[in-house]
C-alpha positions in Angstrom: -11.3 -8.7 -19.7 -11.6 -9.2 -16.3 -15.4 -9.5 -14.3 -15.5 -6.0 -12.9 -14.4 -4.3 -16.5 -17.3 -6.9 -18.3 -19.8 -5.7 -15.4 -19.0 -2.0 -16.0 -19.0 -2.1 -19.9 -22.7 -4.0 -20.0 -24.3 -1.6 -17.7 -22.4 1.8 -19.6 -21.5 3.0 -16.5 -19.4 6.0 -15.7 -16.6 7.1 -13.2 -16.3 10.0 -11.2 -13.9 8.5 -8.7 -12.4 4.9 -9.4 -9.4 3.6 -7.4 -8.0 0.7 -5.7 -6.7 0.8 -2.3 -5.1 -1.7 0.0 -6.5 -1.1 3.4 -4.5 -2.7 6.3 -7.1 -3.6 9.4 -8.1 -1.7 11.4 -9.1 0.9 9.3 -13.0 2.7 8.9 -13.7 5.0 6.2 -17.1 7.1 6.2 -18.1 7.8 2.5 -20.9 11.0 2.4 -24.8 10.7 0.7 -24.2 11.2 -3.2 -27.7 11.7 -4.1 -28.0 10.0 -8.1 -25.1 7.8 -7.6 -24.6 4.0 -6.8 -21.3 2.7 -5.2 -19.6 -0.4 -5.7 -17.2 -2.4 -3.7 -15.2 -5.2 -5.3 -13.2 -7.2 -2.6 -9.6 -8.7 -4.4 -8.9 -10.0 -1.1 -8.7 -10.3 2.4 -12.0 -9.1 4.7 -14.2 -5.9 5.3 -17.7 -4.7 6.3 -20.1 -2.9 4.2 -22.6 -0.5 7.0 -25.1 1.5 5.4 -27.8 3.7 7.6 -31.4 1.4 7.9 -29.6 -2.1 7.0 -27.7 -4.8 8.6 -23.8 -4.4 8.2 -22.4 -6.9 5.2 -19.0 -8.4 5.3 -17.6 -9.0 2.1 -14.6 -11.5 1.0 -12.5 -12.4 -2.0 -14.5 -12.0 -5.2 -17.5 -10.6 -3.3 -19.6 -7.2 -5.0 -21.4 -4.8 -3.8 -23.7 -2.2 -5.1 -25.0 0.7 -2.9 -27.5 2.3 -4.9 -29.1 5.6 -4.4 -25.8 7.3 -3.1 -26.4 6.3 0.3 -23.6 7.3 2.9 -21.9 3.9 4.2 -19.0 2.9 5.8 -16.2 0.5 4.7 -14.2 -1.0 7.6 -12.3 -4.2 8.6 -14.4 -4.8 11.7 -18.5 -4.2 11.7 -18.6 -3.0 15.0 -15.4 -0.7 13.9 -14.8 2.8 16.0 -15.1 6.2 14.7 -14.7 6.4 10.4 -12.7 9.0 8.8 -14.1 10.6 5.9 -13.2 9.9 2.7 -12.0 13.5 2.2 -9.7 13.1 4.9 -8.1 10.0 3.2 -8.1 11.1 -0.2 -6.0 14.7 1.3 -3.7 12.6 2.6 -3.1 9.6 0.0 -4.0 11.4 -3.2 -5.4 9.1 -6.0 -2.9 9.3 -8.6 
């Protein structure tokens, strides 16, 4: 079992939206408040930036986590200082998860 499927079955946690994407720079993705739900990010490779309202942005690499708890909106980018996101809808509509 890989470290992400080990993490997952130890806390019993639950999907409502799971994929993997390969992002190619520069890209910026806004994903909305979820009020009772915590995000995760697991970085496979290559680099991207974690901003979330009230904190300092995060840049995460290969083999880097991390959890956003309290369904905070954030955005995911390749750059921290990245230009306007697109929402998550808008990315989903057009590259449906399948």
């Amino acid at each position: 079992m890989d470290p992400l499927s080990d993490i997952c079955a130890s806390l019993r946690l639950r999907a409502e939206l799971y994929f993997r994407a390969e992002l190619d720079a520069p890209f910026a993705v806004a994903l909305p408040q979820e009020a009772q739900h915590i995000r995760f990010h697991y970085m496979l490779g290559g680099e991207a930036c974690i901003s979330v309202p009230g904190a300092a942005p995060v840049t995460l690499g290969p083999g880097d986590m991390v959890l956003v708890p309290g369904g905070a909106a954030q955005v995911l980018s390749s750059e921290c200082d990245a230009a306007q996101p697109v929402p998550l809808d808008a990315v989903i509509a057009r590259h449906p998860i399948g």
